[in-house]
Structure formats: C-alpha cells, structure tokens
Rosetta silent file (secondary structure, phi, psi, omega in degrees, C-alpha in Angstrom):
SEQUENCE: XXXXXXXXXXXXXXXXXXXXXXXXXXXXXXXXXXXXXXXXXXXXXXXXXXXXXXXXXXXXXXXXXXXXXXXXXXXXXXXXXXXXXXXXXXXXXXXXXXXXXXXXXXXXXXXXXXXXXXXXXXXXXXXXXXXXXXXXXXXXXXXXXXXXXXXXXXXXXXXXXXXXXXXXXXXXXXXXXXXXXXXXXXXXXXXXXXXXXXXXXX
SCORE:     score description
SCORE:     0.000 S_00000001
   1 L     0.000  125.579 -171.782   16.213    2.592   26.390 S_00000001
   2 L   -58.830  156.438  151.942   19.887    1.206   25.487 S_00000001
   3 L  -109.035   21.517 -154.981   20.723   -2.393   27.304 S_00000001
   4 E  -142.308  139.352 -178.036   24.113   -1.770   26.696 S_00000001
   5 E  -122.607  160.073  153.870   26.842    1.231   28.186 S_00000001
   6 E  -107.763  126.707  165.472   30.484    1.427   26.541 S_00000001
   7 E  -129.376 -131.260 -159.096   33.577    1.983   29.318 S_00000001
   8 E  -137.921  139.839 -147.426   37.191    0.954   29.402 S_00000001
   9 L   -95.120  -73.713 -153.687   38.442   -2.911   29.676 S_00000001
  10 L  -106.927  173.261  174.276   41.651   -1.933   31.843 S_00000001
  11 E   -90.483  164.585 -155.016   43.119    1.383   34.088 S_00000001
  12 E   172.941  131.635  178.113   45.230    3.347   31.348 S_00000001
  13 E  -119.515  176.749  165.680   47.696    6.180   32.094 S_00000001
  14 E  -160.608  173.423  159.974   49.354    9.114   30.019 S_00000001
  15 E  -140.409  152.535 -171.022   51.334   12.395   30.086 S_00000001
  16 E  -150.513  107.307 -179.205   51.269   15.528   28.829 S_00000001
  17 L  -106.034  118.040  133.199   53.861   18.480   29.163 S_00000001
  18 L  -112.714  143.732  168.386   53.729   22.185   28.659 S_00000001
  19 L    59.046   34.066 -178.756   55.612   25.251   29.524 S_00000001
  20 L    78.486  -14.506  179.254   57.255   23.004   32.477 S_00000001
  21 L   -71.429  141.120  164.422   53.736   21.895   34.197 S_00000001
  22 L  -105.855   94.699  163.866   53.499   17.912   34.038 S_00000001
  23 E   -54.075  115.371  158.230   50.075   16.860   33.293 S_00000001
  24 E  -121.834  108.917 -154.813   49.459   13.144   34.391 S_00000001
  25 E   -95.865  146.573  179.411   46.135   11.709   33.430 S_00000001
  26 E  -155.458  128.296 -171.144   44.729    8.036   34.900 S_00000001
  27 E  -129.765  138.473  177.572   41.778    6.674   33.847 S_00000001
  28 E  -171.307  118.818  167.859   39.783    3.504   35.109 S_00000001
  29 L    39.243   26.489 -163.457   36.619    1.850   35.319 S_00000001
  30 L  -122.275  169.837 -140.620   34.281    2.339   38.227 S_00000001
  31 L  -120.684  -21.018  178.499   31.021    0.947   39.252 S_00000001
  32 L  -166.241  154.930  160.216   29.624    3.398   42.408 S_00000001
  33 L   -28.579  -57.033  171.277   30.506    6.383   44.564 S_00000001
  34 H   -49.142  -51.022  170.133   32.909    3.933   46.972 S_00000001
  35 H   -92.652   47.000  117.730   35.225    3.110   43.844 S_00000001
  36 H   -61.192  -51.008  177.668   35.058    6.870   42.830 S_00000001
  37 H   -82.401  -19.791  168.666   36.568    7.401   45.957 S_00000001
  38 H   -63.555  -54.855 -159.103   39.061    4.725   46.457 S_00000001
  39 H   -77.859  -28.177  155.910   40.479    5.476   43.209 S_00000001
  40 H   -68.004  -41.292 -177.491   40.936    9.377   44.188 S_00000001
  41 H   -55.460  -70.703  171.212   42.502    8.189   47.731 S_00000001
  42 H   -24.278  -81.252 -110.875   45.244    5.967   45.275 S_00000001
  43 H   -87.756  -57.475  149.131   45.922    8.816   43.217 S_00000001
  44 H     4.889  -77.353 -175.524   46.012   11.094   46.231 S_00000001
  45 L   -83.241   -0.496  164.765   48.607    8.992   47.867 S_00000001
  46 L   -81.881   -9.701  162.204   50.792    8.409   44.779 S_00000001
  47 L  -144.880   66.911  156.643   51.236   12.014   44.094 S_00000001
  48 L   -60.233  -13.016  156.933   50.788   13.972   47.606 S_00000001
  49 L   -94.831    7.944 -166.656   53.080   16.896   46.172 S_00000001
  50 L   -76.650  138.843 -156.038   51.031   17.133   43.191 S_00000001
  51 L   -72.787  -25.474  178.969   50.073   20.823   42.794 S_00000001
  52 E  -142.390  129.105  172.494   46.353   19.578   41.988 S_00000001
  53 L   -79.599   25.756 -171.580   44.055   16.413   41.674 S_00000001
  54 L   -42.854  136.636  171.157   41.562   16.943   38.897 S_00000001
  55 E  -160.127 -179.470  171.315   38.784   14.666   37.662 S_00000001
  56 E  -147.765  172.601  148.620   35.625   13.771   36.494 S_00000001
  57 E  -157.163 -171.066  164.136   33.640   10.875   36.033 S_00000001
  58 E  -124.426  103.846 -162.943   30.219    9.416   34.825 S_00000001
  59 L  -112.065  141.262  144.414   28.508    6.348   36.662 S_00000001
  60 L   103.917  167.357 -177.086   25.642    4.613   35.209 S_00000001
  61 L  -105.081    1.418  175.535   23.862    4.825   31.393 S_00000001
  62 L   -99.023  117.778  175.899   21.575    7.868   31.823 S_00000001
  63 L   -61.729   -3.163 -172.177   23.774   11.047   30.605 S_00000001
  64 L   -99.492  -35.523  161.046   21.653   13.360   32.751 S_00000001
  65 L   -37.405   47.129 -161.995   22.617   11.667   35.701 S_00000001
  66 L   119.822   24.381  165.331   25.322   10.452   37.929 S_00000001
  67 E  -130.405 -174.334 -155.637   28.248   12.653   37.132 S_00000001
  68 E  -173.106  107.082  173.798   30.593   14.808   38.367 S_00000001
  69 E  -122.789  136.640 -167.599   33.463   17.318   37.769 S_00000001
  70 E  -125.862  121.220  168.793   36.216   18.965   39.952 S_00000001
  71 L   -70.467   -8.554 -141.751   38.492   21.567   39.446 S_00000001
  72 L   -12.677   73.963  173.540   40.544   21.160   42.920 S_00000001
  73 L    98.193   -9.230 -171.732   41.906   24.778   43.026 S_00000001
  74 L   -89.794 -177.331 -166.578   42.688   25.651   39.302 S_00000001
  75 L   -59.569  166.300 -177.701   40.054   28.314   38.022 S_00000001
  76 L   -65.454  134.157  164.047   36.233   27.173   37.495 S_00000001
  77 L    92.628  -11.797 -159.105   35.856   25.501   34.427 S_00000001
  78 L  -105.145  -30.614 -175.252   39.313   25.014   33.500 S_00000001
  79 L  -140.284  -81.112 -143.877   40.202   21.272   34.443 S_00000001
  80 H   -50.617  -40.783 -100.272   36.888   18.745   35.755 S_00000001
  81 H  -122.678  -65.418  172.794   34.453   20.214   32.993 S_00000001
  82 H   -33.171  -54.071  170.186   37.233   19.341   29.855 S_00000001
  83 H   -39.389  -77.584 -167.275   38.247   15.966   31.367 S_00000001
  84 H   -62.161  -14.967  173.662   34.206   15.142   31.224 S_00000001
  85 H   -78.812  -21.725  170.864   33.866   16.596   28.181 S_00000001
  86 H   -55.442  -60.927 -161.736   36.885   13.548   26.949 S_00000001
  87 H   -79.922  -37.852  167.791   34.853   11.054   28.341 S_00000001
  88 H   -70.946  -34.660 -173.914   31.374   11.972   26.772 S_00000001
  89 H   -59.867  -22.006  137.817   33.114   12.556   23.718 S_00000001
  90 H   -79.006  -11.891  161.041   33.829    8.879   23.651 S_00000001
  91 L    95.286   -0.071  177.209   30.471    7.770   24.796 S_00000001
  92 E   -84.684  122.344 -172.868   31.701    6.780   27.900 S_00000001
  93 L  -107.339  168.384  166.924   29.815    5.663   31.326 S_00000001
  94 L    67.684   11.592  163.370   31.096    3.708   34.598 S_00000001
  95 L  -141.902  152.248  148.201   34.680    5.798   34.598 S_00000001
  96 L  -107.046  173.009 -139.375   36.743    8.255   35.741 S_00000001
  97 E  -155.192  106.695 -179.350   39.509   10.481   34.422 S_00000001
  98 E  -127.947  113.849  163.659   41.614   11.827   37.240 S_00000001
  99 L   -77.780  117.811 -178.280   44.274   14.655   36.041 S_00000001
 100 L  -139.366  134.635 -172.326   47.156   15.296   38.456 S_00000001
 101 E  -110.982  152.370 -171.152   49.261   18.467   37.876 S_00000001
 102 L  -135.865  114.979 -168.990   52.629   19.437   38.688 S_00000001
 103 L  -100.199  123.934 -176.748   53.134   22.924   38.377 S_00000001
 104 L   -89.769   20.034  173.968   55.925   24.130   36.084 S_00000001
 105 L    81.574   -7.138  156.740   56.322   27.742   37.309 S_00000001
 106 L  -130.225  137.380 -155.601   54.582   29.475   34.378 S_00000001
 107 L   -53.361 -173.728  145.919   50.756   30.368   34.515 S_00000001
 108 L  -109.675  -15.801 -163.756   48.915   28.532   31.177 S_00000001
 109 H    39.630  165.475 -144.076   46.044   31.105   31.488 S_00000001
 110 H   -67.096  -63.813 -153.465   42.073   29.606   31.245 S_00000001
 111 H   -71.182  -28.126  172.060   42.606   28.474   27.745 S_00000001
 112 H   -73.442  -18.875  175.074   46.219   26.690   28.151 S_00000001
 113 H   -84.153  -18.368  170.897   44.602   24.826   31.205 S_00000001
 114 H   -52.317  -89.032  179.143   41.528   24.105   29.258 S_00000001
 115 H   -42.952  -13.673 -168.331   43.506   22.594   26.590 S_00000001
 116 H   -80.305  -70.810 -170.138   46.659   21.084   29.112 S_00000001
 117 H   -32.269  -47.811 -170.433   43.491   19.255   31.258 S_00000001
 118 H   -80.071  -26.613 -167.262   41.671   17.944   27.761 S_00000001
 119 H   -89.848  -35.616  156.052   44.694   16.560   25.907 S_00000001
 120 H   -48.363  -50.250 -158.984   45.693   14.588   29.148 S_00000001
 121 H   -93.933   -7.057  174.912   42.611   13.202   29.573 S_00000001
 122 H   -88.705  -37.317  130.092   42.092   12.538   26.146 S_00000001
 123 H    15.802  -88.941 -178.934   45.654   10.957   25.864 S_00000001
 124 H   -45.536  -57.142  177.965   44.692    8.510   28.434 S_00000001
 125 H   -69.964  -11.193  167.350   41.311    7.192   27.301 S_00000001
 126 L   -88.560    9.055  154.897   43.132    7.012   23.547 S_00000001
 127 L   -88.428    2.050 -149.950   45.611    4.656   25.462 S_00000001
 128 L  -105.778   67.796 -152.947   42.567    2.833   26.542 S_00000001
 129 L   -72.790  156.501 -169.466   40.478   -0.239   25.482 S_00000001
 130 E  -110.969  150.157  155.431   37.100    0.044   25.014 S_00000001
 131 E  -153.563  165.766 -163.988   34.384   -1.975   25.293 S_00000001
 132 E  -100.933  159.352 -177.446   30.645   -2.423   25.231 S_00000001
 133 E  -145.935  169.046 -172.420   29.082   -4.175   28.485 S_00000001
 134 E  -101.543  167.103 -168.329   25.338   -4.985   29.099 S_00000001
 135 L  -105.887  142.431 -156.579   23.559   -2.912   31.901 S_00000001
 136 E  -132.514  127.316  179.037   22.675   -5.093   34.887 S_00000001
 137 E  -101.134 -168.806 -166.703   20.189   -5.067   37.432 S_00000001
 138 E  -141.918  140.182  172.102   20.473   -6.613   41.279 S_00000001
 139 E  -165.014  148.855 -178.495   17.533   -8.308   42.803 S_00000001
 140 E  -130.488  169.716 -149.923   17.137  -10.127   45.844 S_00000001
 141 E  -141.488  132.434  140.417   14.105  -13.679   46.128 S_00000001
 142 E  -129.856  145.020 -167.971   13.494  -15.065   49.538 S_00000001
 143 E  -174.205  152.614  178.178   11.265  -18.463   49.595 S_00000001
 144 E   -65.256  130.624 -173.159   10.872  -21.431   51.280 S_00000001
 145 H   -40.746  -48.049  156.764   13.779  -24.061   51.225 S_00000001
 146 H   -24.252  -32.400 -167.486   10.960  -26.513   50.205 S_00000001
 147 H  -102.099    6.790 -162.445   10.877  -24.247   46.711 S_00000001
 148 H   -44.895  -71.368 -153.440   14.849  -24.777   46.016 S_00000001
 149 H   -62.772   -7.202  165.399   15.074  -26.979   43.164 S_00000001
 150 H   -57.972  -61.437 -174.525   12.147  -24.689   41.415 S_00000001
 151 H   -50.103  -59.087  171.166   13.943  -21.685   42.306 S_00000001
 152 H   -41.776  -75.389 -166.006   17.296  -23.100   41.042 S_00000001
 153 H   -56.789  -32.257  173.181   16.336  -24.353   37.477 S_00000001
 154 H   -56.345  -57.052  171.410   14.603  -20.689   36.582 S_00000001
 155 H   -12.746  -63.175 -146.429   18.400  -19.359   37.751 S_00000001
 156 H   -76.196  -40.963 -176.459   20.127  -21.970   35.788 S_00000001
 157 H   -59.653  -33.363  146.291   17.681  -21.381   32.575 S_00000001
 158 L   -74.630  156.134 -149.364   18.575  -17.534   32.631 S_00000001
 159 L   -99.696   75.012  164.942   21.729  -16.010   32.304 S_00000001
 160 L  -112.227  156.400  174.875   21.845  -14.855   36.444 S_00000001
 161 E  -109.233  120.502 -142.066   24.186  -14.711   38.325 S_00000001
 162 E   -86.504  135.090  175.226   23.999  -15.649   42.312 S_00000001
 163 E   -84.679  -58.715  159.613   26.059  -12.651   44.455 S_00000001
 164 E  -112.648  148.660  169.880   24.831  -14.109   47.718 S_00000001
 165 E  -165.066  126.623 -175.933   22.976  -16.749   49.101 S_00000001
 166 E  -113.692   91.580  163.108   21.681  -17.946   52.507 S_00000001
 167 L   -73.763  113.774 -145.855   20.019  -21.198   52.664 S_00000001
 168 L  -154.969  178.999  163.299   17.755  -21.376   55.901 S_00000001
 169 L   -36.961  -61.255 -159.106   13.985  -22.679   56.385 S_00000001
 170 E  -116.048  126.005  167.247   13.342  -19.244   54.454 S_00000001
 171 E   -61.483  158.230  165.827   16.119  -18.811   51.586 S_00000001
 172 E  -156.710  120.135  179.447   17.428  -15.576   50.485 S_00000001
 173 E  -138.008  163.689 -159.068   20.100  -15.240   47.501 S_00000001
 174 E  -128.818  140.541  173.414   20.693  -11.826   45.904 S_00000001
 175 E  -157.265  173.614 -170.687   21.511  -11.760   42.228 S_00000001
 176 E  -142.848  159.908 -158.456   22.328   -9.819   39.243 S_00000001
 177 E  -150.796  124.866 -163.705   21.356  -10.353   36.201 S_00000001
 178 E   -70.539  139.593 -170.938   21.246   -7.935   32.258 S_00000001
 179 H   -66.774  -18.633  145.918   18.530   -6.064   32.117 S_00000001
 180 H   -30.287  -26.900 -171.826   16.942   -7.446   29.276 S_00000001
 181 H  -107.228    8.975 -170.371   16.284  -10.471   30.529 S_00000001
 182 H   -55.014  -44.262  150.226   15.054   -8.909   33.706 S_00000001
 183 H   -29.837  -84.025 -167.694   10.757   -8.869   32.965 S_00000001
 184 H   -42.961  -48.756  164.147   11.457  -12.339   32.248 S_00000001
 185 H   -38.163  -85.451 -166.346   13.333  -13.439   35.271 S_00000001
 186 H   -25.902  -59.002 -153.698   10.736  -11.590   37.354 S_00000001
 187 H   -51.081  -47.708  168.538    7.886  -13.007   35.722 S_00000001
 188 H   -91.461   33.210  164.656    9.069  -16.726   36.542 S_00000001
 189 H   -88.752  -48.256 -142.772   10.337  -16.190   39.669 S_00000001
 190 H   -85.922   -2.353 -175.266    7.136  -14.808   40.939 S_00000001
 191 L   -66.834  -40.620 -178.673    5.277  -17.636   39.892 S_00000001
 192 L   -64.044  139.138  -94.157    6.902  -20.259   42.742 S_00000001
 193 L  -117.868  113.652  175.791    4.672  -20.668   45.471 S_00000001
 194 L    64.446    7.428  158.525    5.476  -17.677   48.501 S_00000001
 195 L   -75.941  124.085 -179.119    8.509  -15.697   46.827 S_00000001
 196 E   -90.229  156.285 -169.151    9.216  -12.441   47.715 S_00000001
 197 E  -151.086   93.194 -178.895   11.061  -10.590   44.926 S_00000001
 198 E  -127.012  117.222 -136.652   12.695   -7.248   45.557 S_00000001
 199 E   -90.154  133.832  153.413   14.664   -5.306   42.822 S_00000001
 200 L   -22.111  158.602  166.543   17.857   -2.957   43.807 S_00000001
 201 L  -128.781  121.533 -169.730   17.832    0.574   43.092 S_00000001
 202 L   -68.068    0.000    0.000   20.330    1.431   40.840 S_00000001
C-alpha cells in the first residue's frame, strides 16, 4: 500500500478550439465531495451560458474507488469518461477536471467530442504542476487534563498536526497526521493512562 498520492500544486486553466465550439478546461485540487461541489458551483456561475459543464474527478489513493464522470447532456461516453481518462493517465488522485463547452454551431460527432473533451483536459493538467503529497489520516484522543503534558510531548515527537482542540477536565483535540507514522502514533498514545483514541474514516 503506497503512503504517497500525486495531484496538482495550483488550479490551472486552458483552451481548446474546433470547428467554432470553445472548449475551456479548469482543473484543481480537491480533498472531499463538498470541494467537488463548490468548485462545479464556481464554474457554473462563471459560465451560465455555457452550452455544457463536463467533468470528472478522482478523490482519495485507491483507483477503484472514489471517482466520478459526467457527461452533462453531450452523448454517453463522449466528455466525463475522456477527461478521467487525462487524469489517470497522469497518475492523478484528489482532483478534478471540469470541461465547459460553448457550442460552435457544427456537430463534432462521438469521436470529435471524444477527442475536443480529452485534449482540453489534457491541455490543462499539462499547464499544471505536479506534485507528490503523503496520504494522511484524522484521528481524534480524549483524556484527562491531568494527562496534558504526556499527551503533548508524543504530539510534539511525531510529525502531527493538531486540527482542533478543547481543553476541559476531559480533553479532546482532533488531529491529522501521514499515514506512516500512524501505528506508531496510535501505539503511544494509547499507552497514557484513560485515552480514548478514535480514527476517521476516510
């Protein structure tokens, strides 16, 4: 199992014209289903005469998993399924590749939209930097304030990072942390005296 995904450092645009249709491809980042959808709402309202909104994306480092493609009215097969085919083809997880068409008054037929839809989106992610990022898990520790400065120095001695944290009688901080070191983390967490330890679901 990899500890590591590749995606895209920045949001990265392109264009692509045939036969009078304007292809405009925008590609960026995202981390869950909420920014999948924010980032279609943008695109949405920055081209609301746009004849169609195509995309795809991939969330997450298991390829079987967690993806998605849409034609939004051109024929099946024809615009989401190329775009995602851009993005595997690069190796890429944790983005979408949103296509927005402008129709130039002559048809393309399945294979010119195949090819309009792929060269946009590959356009864009070749405008794109890449980079590798480690895969991260979320876990949240409640324990008695009495346990702080215990709690604290495993924290500081590992590379985690605190999201939240509520200091009370009974503590609770939520953190995230690369999964590699995660086993470890656990293991000396659970050792301090009445810590609860409960890991995210990714």
């Amino acid at each position: 199992m990899t500890d590591t995904y590749q995606t895209i450092n920045h949001p990265a645009t392109a264009e692509y014209q045939v036969k009078g249709s304007k292809f405009i491809a925008y590609a960026q980042m995202v981390g869950n289903p909420t920014d999948v959808q924010a980032f279609l709402e943008m695109v949405k309202k920055n081209h609301p005469k746009a004849t169609h909104h195509c995309y795809a994306y991939r969330l997450g480092a298991n390829k079987q998993q967690n993806y998605r493609s849409n034609d939004d009215g051109e024929p099946s097969g024809t615009a989401g399924r190329p775009i995602l085919g851009q993005i595997d083809s690069k190796n890429l997880s944790n983005i979408m590749v949103i296509v927005v068409r402008y129709y130039g008054g002559t048809k393309l037929g399945v294979s010119g939209l195949i090819s309009a839809y792929k060269s946009a989106a590959r356009a864009a992610l070749d405008a794109a930097e890449i980079v590798t990022k480690e895969i991260t898990e979320m876990f949240t520790i409640s324990f008695n304030y009495l346990c702080m400065n215990e709690v604290m120095t495993i924290l500081k001695r590992l590379p985690a990072e605190i999201v939240q944290q509520e200091f009370h009688n009974r503590c609770c901080i939520r953190l995230c942390i690369a999964r590699r070191f995660s086993a470890q983390l656990a293991e000396q967490l659970l050792e301090v005296e009445g810590l609860e330890l409960e890991q995210e679901p990714p």
